[in-house]
C-alpha positions in Angstrom: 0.0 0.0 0.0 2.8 2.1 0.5 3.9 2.1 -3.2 0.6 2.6 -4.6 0.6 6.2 -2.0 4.0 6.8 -3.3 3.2 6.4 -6.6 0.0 8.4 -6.6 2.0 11.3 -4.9 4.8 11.0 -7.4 1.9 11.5 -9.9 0.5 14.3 -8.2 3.9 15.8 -8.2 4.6 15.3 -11.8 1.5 17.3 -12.5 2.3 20.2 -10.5 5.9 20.6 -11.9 3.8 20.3 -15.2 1.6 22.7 -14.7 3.6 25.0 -13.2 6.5 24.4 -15.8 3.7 25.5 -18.3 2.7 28.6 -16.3 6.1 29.6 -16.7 6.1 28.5 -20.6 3.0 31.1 -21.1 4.5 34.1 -19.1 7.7 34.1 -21.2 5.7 33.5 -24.4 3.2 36.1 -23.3 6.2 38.0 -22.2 8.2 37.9 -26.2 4.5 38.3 -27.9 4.3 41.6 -25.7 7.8 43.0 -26.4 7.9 42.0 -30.5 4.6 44.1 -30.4 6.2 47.1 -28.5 9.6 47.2 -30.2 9.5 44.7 -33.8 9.2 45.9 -37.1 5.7 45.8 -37.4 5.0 46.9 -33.6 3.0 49.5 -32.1 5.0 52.9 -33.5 4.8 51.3 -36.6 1.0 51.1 -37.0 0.8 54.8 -35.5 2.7 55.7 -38.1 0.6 53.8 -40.9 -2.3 55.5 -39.0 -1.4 58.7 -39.5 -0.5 58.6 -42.5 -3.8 57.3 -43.9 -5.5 59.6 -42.3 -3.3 62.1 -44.5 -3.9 60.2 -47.5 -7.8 60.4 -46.4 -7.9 64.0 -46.5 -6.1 64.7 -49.7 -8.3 62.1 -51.5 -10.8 64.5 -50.2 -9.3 67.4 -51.0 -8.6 66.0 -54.8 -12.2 64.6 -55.1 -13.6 68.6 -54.3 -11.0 69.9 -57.2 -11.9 67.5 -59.5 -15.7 68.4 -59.1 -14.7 72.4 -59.7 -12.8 71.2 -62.5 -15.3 68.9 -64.6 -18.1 71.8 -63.6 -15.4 74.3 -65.5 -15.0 72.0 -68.6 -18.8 71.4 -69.0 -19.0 75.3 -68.9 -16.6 75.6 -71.4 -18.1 73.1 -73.6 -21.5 74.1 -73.0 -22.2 78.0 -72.3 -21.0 80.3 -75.0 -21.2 83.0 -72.8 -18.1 81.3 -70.6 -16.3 81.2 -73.8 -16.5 84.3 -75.3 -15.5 85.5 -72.0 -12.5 83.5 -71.9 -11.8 84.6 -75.9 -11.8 87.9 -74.6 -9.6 88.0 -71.5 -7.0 85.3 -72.5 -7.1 86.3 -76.3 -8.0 89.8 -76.5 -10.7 88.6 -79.1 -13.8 91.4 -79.7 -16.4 92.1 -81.6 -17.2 93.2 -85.3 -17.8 96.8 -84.7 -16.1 97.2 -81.1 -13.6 99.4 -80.3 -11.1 98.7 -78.0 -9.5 101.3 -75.4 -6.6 100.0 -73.7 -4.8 102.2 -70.7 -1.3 102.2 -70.9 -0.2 103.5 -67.6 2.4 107.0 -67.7 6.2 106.4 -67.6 7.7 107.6 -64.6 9.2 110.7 -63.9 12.3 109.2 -62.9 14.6 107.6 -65.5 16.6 104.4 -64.3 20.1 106.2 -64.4 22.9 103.6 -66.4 
């Protein structure tokens, strides 16, 4: 009977130093799973990083949608309202009218001449 005590003690043992040895196993790979994410290539200031920098990307995408709205709003003017482009004609190209006349304003030379 003593053996069979010893044995189931022995057993009993073995389990604990098991258990406890596995305990031990989980800390240290909890431990190395905790400092790869703090400090590894693809850790924690890594994916701020990648964070922030979508967000950026977020807002010019924004910001490039809005101009590309103003812009395809200015070439259906231009292809569509002749009042838009006579005006450019005008302004750009100095284009006018049959029968206009045309005053420009050339502005007075200044009293001082650049001395050489």
């Amino acid at each position: 009977m003593i053996i069979k005590r010893n044995r189931g003690r022995q057993w009993l043992d073995w389990q604990r130093r098991m258990v406890t040895g596995a305990h031990y196993v989980g800390i240290a790979a909890c431990l190395l799973l905790l400092i790869t994410l703090i400090f590894g290539d693809m850790g924690l200031p890594r994916y701020f990083s990648m964070r922030e920098h979508a967000q950026q990307l977020d807002v010019d995408l924004q910001e490039l949608q809005r101009t590309t709205r103003t812009l395809r709003g200015d070439i259906d003017r231009l292809e569509h309202d002749p009042a838009k482009i006579e005006q450019l004609a005008r302004e750009q190209l100095g284009y006018v009218r049959k029968g206009e006349t045309v005053y420009q304003l050339v502005p007075a030379p200044s009293q001082e001449r650049p001395r050489p």
